[in-house]
C-alpha positions as CSV (number, residue, x, y, z in Angstrom):
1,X,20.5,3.0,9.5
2,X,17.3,1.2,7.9
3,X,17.8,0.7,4.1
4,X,14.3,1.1,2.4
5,X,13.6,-0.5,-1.0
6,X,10.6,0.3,-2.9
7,X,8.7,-2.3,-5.3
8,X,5.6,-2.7,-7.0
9,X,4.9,-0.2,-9.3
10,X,4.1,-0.4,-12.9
11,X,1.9,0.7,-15.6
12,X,-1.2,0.8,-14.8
13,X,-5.0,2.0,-16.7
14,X,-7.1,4.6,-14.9
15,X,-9.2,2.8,-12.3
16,X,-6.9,0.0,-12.1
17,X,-5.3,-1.0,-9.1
18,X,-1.6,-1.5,-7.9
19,X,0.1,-2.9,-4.1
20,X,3.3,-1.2,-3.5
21,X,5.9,-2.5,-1.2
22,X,8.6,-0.5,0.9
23,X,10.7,-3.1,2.3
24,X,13.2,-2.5,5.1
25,X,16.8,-3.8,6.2
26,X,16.2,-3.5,9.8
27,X,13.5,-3.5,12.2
28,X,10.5,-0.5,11.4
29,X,9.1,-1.1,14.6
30,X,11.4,1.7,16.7
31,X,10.2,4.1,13.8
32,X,6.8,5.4,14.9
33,X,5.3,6.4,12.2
34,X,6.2,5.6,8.5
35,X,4.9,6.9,5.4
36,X,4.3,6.8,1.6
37,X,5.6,9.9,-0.7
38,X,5.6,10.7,-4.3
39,X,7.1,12.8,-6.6
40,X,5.8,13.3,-9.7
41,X,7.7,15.4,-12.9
42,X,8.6,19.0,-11.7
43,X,6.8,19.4,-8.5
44,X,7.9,18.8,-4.8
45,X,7.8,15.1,-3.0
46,X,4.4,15.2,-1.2
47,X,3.0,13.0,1.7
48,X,0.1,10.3,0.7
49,X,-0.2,8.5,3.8
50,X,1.2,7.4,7.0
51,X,0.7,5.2,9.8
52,X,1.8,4.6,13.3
53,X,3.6,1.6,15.1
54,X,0.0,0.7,15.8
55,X,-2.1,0.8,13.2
56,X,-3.4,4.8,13.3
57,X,-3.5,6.4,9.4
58,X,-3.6,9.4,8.1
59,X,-4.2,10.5,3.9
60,X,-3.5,13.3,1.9
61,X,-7.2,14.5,0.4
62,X,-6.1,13.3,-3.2
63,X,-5.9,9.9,-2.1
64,X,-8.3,9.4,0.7
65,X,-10.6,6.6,0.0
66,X,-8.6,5.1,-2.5
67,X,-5.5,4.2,-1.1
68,X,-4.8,2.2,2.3
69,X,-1.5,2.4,3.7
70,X,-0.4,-0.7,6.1
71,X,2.5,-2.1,7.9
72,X,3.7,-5.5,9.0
73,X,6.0,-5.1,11.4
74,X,6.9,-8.6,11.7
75,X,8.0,-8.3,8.4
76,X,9.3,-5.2,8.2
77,X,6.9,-3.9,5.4
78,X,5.1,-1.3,4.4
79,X,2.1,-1.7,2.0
80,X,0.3,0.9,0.1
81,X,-2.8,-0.4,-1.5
82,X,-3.6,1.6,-4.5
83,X,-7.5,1.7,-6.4
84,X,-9.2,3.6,-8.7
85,X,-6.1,5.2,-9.5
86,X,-5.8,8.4,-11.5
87,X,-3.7,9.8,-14.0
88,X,-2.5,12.2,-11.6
89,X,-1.1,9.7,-9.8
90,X,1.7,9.1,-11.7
91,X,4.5,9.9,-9.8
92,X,7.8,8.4,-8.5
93,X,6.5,6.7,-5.3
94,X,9.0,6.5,-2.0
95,X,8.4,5.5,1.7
96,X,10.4,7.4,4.5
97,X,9.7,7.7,7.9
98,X,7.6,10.8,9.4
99,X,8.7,13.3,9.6
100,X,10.2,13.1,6.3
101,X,14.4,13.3,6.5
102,X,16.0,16.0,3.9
103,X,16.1,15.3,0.2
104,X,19.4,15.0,0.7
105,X,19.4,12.0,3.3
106,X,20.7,8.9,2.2
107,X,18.0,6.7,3.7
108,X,15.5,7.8,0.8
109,X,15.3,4.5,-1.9
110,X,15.6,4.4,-5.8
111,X,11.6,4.5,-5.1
112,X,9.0,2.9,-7.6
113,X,7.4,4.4,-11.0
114,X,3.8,4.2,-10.9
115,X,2.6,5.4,-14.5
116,X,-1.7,5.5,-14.7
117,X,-2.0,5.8,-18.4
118,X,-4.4,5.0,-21.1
């Protein structure tokens, strides 16, 4: 099973940027599409983006024309560039493949705290 690590979050203002990185064991290219999530305090994890084997990419409406999701898979990385960021983004950020597994699947990562804060 593909390990995933999550890096690249931080503090961050509002309308600053941040490039998060999802990192993988083992080869992403058998897994068609992978995706970014996020949690933030008290609600549900929700899907921000995802993106095929080759290169198709899809938003959530919060995000869209903000964020860019991409993947090297060469590399096995996954990228999710992040502008004009908002407070409501703050959130607990994770990448999974899509469809998401259950919360309760290992293969989720310790994810990556982005805080947008003043």
């Amino acid at each position: 099973q593909v390990q995933l690590v999550e890096s690249g979050g931080g503090l961050v203002q509002p309308g600053g940027s941040l490039r998060l990185s999802c990192a993988a064991s083992g080869s992403i290219f058998s897994i068609n599409v992978m995706a970014w999530y996020r949690q933030a305090p008290g609600k549900q994890r929700e899907l921000v983006a995802r993106i095929t084997t080759y290169g198709i990419k899809n938003y959530a409406g919060s995000v869209k024309g903000r964020f860019t999701i991409s993947r090297d898979n060469a590399k096995n990385t996954v990228y999710l560039q992040m502008n004009s960021l908002k407070p409501e983004d703050t959130a607990v950020y994770y990448c999974n493949g899509y469809p998401p597994p259950s919360d309760i699947s290992d293969s989720w990562g310790q994810g990556t705290q982005v805080t947008v804060s003043s």
